[in-house]
C-alpha positions as CSV (number, residue, x, y, z in Angstrom):
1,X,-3.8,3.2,-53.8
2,X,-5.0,4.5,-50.2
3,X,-7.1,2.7,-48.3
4,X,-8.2,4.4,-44.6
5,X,-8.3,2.3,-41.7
6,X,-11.1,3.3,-39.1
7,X,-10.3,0.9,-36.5
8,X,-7.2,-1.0,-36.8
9,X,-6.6,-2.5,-33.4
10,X,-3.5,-4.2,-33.7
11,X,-0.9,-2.9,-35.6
12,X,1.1,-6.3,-35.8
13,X,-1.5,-7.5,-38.2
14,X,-0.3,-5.7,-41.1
15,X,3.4,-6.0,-40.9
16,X,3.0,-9.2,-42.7
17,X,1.5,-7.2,-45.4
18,X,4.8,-5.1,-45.1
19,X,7.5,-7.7,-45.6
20,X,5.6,-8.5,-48.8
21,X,8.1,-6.8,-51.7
22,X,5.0,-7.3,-54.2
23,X,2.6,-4.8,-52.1
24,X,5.3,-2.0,-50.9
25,X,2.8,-1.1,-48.2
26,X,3.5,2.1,-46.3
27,X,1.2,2.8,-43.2
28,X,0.9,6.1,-42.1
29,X,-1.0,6.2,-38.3
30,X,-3.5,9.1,-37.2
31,X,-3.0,9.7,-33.9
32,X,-5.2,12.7,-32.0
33,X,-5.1,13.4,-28.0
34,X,-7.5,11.2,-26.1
35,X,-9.2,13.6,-24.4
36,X,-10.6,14.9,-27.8
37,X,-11.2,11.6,-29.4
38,X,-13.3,10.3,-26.0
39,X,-15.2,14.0,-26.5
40,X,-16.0,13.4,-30.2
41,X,-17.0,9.6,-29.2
42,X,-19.5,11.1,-26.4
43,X,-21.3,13.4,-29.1
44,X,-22.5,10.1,-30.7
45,X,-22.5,7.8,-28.1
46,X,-26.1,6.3,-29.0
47,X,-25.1,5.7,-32.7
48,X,-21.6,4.0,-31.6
49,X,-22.5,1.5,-28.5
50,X,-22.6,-1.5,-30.8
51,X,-19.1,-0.5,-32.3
52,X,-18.2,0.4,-28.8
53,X,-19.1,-3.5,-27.7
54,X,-17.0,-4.6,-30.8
55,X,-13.9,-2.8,-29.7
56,X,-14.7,-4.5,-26.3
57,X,-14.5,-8.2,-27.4
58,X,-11.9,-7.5,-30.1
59,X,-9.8,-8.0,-27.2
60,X,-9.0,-11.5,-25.4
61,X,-11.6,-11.8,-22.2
62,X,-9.5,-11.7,-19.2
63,X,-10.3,-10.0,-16.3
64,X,-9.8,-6.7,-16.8
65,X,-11.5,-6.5,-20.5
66,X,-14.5,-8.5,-19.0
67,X,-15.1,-5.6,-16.6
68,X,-14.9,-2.9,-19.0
69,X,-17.5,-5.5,-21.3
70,X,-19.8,-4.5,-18.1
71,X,-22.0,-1.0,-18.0
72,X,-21.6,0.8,-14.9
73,X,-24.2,1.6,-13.2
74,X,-23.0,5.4,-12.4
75,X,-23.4,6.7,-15.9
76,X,-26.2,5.5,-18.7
77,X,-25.3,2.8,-20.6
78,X,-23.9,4.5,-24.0
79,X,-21.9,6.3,-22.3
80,X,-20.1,3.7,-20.0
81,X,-19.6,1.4,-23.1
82,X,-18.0,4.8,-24.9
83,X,-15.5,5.4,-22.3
84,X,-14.4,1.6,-21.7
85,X,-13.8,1.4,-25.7
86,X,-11.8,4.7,-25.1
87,X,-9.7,2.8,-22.9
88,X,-9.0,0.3,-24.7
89,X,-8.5,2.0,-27.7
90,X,-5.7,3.9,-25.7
91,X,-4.2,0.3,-24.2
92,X,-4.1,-0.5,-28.2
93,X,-2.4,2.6,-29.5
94,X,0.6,2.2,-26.6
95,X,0.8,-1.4,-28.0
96,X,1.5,-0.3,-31.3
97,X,3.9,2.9,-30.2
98,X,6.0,-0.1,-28.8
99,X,5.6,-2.5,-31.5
100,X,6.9,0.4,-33.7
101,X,9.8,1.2,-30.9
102,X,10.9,-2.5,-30.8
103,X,11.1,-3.2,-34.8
104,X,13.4,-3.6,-37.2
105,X,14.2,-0.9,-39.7
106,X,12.5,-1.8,-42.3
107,X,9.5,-1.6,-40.3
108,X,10.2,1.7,-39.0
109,X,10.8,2.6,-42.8
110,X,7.9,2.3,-43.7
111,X,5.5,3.9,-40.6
112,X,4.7,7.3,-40.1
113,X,3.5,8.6,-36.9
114,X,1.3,11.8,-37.0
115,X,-0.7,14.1,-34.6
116,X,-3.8,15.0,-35.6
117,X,-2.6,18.8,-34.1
118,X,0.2,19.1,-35.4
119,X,-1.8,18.3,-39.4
120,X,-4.2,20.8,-38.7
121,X,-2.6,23.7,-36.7
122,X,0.5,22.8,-39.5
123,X,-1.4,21.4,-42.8
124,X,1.2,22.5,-44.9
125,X,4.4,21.4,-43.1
126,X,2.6,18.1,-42.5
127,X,1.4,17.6,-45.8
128,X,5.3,18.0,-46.6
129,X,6.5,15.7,-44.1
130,X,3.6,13.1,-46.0
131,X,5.0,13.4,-49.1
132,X,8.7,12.7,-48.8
133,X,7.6,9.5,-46.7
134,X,5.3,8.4,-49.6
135,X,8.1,9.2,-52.3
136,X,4.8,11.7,-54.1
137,X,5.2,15.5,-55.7
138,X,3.3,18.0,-54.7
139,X,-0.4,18.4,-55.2
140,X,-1.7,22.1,-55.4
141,X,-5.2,20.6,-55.0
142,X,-4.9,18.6,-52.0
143,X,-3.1,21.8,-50.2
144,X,-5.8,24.3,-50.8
145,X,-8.6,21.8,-50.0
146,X,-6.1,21.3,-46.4
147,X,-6.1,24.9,-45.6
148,X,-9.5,25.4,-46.8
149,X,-10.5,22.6,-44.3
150,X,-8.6,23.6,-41.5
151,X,-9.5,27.6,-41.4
152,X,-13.2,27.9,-41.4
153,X,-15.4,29.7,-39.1
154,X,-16.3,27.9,-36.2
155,X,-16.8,24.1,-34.9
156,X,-19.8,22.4,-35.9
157,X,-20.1,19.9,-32.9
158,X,-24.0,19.2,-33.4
159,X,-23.0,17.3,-36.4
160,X,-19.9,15.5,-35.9
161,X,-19.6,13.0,-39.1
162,X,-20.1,15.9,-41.5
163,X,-16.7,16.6,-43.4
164,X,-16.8,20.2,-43.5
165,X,-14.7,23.4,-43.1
166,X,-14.1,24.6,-39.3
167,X,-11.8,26.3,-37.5
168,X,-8.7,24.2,-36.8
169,X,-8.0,25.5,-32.9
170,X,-11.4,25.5,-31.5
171,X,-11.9,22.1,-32.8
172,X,-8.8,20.7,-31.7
173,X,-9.4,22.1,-27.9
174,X,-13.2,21.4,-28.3
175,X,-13.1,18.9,-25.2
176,X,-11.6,21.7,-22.4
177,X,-14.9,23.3,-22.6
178,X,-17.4,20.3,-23.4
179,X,-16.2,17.1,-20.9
180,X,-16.5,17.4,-17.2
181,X,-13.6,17.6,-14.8
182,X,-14.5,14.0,-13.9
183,X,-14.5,12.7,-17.7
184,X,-11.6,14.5,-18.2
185,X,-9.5,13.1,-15.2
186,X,-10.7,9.8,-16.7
187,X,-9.3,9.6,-19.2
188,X,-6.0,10.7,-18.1
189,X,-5.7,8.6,-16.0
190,X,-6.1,5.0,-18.7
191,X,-4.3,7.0,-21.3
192,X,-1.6,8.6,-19.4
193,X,1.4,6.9,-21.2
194,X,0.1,7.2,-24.6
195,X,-0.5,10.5,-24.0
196,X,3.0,10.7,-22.7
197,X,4.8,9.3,-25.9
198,X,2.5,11.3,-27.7
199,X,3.3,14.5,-25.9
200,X,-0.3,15.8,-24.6
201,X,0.1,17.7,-21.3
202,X,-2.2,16.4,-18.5
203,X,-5.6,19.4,-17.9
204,X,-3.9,22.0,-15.5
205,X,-7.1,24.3,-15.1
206,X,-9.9,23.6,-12.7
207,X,-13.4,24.1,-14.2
208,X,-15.8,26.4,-12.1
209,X,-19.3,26.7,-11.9
């Protein structure tokens, strides 16, 4: 059985689940560069403010999560609530890169750290790499549905919740052209480490009008 995990915040949670012999639980963890994610985020930042807020007040409410819990007044207010949960959404994936780093084998076992990228530029050596780490054969099906996802024409970002084919490289660098030097300096600057670990090169080319 596969069950996907939108918004797992803290990984720690389900290692319980892992020590348990009886539920052989293997978590696999989609990771995709910040900058991208933030993008996506901003293209429907009206229909996710309330799962923004959530994300907010998941965490415990000192200081610094209190401020991001409060809109600023330089942007409208979807928008400030989308880039404070991008923050912490980074602060949470750093925790669980180090949770990961810091536990025992078994653990480690039984994760699987992948870039969204690297599945999409690379569906079929990915697709590999997922198989020997669930212990599974291949599946014909589920590799032509990957390339037939991931080499389309074009990137549909009007409609960003419909699962359909697109190109794989203009979606994946989607953000260079659509978030603004500012937005983009933003977020490398709260997601610099994870982006770090991750191995996501900080923007290089200055945007001109």
């Amino acid at each position: 059985m596969v069950i996907k995990g939108v918004r797992v915040l803290d990984l720690s949670t389900l290692v319980p689940l892992m020590k348990d012999p009886a539920i052989n639980l293997q978590i696999i963890q989609l990771f995709r560069d910040p900058r991208a994610v933030h993008n996506s985020r901003l293209k429907s930042k009206q229909a996710l403010v309330k799962e923004s807020i959530q994300v907010l007040r998941s965490k415990k409410q000192n200081d610094k999560y209190k401020r991001l819990l409060v809109p600023s007044s330089k942007v409208n207010r979807a928008e400030s609530y989308v880039s404070s949960a991008m923050e912490l959404i980074c602060d949470n994936w750093l925790s669980d890169m180090m949770l990961v780093m810091n536990a025992p084998p078994w653990v480690r076992r039984n994760y699987l750290r992948i870039r969204y990228e690297d599945l999409v530029l690379h569906p079929m050596e990915e697709l590999q790499r997922l198989y020997r780490f669930s212990n599974l054969s291949t599946f014909p099906a589920l590799e032509k549905f990957a390339l037939n996802m991931t080499h389309g024409h074009g990137y549909s970002s009007d409609r960003p919740f419909l699962i359909s084919s697109r190109d794989a490289k203009e979606a994946i660098y989607a953000w260079r052209e659509r978030l603004s030097v500012e937005q983009i300096n933003q977020v490398e600057a709260y997601c610099s480490e994870v982006m770090r670990q991750l191995g996501y090169q900080k923007n290089s080319v200055v945007k001109t009008t």
